[in-house]
C-alpha positions as CSV (number, residue, x, y, z in Angstrom):
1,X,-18.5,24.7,78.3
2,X,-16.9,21.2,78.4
3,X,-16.3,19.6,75.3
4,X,-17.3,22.1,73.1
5,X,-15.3,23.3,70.0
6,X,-15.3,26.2,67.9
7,X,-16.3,25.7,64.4
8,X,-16.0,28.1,61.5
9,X,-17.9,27.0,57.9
10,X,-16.9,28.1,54.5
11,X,-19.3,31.1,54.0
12,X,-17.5,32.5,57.5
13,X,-20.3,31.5,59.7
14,X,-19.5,30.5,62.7
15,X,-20.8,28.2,65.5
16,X,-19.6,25.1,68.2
17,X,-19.4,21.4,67.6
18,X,-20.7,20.2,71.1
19,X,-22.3,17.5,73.3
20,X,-26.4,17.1,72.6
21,X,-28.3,18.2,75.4
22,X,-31.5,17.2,76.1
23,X,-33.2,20.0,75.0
24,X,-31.4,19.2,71.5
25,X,-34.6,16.5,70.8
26,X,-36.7,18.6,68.5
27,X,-33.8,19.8,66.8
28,X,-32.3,17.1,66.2
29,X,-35.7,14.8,65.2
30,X,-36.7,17.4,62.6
31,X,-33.2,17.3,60.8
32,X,-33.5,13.1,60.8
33,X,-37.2,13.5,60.0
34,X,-36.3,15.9,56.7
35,X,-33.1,13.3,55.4
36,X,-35.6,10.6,56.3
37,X,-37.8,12.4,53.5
38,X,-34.8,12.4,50.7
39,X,-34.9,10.4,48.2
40,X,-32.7,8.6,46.6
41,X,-32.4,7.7,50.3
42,X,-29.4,9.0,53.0
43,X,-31.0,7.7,56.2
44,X,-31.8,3.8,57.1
45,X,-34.8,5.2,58.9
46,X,-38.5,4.6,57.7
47,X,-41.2,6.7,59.1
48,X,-42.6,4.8,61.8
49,X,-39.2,4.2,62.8
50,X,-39.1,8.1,64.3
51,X,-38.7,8.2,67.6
52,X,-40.5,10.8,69.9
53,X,-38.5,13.6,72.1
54,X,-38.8,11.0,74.7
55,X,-36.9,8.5,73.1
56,X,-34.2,10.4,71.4
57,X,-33.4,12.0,75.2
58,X,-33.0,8.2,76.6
59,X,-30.8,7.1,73.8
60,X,-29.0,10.2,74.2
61,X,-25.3,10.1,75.3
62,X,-23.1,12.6,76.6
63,X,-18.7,12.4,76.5
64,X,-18.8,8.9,78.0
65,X,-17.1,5.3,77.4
66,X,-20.3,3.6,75.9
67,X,-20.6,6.6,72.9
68,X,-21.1,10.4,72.4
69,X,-23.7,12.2,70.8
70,X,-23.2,15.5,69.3
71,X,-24.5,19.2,67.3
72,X,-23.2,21.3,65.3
73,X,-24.7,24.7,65.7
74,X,-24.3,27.4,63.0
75,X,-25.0,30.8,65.0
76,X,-27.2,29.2,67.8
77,X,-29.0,26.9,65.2
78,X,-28.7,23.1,65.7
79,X,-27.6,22.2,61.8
80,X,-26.2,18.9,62.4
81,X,-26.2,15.8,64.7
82,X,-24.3,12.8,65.1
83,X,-24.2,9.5,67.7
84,X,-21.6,6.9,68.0
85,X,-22.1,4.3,70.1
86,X,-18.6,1.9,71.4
87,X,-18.9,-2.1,71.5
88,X,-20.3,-3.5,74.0
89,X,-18.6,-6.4,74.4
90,X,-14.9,-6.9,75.9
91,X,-13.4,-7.7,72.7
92,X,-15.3,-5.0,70.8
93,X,-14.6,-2.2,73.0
94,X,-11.7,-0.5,70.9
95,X,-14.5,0.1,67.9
96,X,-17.4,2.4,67.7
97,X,-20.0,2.9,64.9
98,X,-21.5,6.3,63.8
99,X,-24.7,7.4,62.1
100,X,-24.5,11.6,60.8
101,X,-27.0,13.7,59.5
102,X,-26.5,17.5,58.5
103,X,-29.7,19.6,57.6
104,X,-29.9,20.1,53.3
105,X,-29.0,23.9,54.0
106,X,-26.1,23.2,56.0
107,X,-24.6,21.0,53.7
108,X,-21.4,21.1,52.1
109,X,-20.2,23.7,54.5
110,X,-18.2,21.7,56.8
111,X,-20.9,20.9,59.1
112,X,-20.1,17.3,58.9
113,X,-16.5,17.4,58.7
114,X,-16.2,19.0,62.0
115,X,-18.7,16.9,63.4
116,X,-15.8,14.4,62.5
117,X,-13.0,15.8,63.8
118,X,-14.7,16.1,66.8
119,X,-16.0,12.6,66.9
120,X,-12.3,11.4,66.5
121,X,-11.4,13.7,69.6
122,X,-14.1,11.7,71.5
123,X,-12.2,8.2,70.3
124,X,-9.1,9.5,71.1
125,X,-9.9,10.6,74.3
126,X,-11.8,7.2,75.4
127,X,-9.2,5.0,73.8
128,X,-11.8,3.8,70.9
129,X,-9.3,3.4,68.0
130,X,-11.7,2.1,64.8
131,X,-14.7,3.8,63.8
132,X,-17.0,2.6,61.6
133,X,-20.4,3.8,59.4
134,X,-23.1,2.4,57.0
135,X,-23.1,4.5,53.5
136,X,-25.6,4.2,50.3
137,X,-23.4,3.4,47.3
138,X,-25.1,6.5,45.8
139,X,-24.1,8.7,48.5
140,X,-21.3,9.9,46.8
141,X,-21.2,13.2,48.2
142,X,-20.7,11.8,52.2
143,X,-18.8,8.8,50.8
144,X,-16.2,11.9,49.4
145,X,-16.3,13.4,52.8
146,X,-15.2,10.1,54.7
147,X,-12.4,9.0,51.9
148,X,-11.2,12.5,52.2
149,X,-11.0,12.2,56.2
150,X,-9.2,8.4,55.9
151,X,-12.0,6.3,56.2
152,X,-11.9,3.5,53.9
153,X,-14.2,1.3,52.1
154,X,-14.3,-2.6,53.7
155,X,-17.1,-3.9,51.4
156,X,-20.5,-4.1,50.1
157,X,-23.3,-5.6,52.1
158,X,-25.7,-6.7,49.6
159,X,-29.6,-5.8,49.5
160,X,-28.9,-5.0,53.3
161,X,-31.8,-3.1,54.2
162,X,-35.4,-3.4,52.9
163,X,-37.1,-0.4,51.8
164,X,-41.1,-0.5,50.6
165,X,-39.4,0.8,47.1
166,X,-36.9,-1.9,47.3
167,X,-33.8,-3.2,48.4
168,X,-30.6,-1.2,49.3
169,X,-26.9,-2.1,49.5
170,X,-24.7,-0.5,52.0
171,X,-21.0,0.4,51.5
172,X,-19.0,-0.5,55.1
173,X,-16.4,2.3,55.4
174,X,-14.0,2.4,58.4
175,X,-11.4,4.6,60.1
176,X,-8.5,3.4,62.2
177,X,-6.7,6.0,64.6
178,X,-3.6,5.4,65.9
179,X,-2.7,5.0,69.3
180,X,-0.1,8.0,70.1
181,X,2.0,5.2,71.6
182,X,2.0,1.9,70.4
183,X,3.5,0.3,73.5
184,X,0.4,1.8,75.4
185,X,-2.2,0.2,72.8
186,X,-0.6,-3.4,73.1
187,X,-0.4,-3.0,77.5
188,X,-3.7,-2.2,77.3
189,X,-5.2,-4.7,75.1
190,X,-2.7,-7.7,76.8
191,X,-3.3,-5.8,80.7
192,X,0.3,-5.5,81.1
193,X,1.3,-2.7,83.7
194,X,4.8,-0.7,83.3
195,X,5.3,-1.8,87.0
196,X,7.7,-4.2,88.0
């Protein structure tokens, strides 16, 4: 299968890090719908936010230029999902932001890490070279996970989202990759060809 990779968690499961398909909806909805139920909170989603089967397939993306979406799948289970979708603007094409979400049982595992790796394969391979989430300050367990993977923290946005028990802050945390050749990243941001 295209873009899929192997994944192996620390209790010696093992599983693939791949593109959603369609059929990934339910899946997929019921992990958002349990984080969505956490509290202290871990999702900016409120429950009449949820979208149906329907919508999650149309928002969907496969390994494209405007954003991926992917699972993780711990023998044949979907345990973890995550969509980034590029800028769509000319000048913000080389960034992409990222939402994650790894189901309670899965967690801690390396669900989420390889969902990350594998995200960064996506940049890579569609020239995206800063990606960029949303965390709670209190998330300390995902904020870990990102530090420990290079992403670093750009600021606080302050009571950023409104919740009906109160107002949240939200800790911006980006990654840049570098291009393998710096030469390439500058002819391709200026439009400069090698020809002559």
């Amino acid at each position: 299968m295209k873009h899929s990779f192997p994944l192996r968690v620390r209790d010696g499961r093992t599983g693939i890090v791949r593109v959603a398909r369609p059929r990934d909806a339910r899946a997929c909805l019921a992990i958002v719908a349990q984080a969505a139920r956490e509290r202290p909170r871990t999702l900016l989603v409120l429950d009449d936010e949820m979208w149906s089967p329907r919508l999650w397939r149309r928002h969907r993306r496969g390994w494209g230029p405007d954003g991926v979406s992917l699972v993780a799948e711990l023998e044949g289970e979907v345990v973890g999902h995550l969509t980034a979708d590029r800028g769509t603007r000319r000048a913000g094409r080389h960034a992409a932001e990222f939402g994650i979400t790894v189901v309670g049982r899965a967690r801690g595992l390396g669900v989420g890490r390889a969902l990350l790796e594998t995200l960064e394969t996506w940049a890579r391979d569609q020239q995206v070279t800063r990606i960029a989430l949303g965390v709670f300050p209190d998330n300390e367990r995902a904020r870990s996970l990102y530090r420990s993977m290079g992403y670093q923290e750009e600021g606080l946005e302050r009571s950023s989202v409104r919740f009906p028990e109160g107002d949240r802050d939200i800790v911006r945390m980006a990654k840049l990759l570098a291009w393998p050749d710096e030469r390439a990243a500058t002819m391709e941001i200026t439009g400069e060809t090698t020809e002559g």
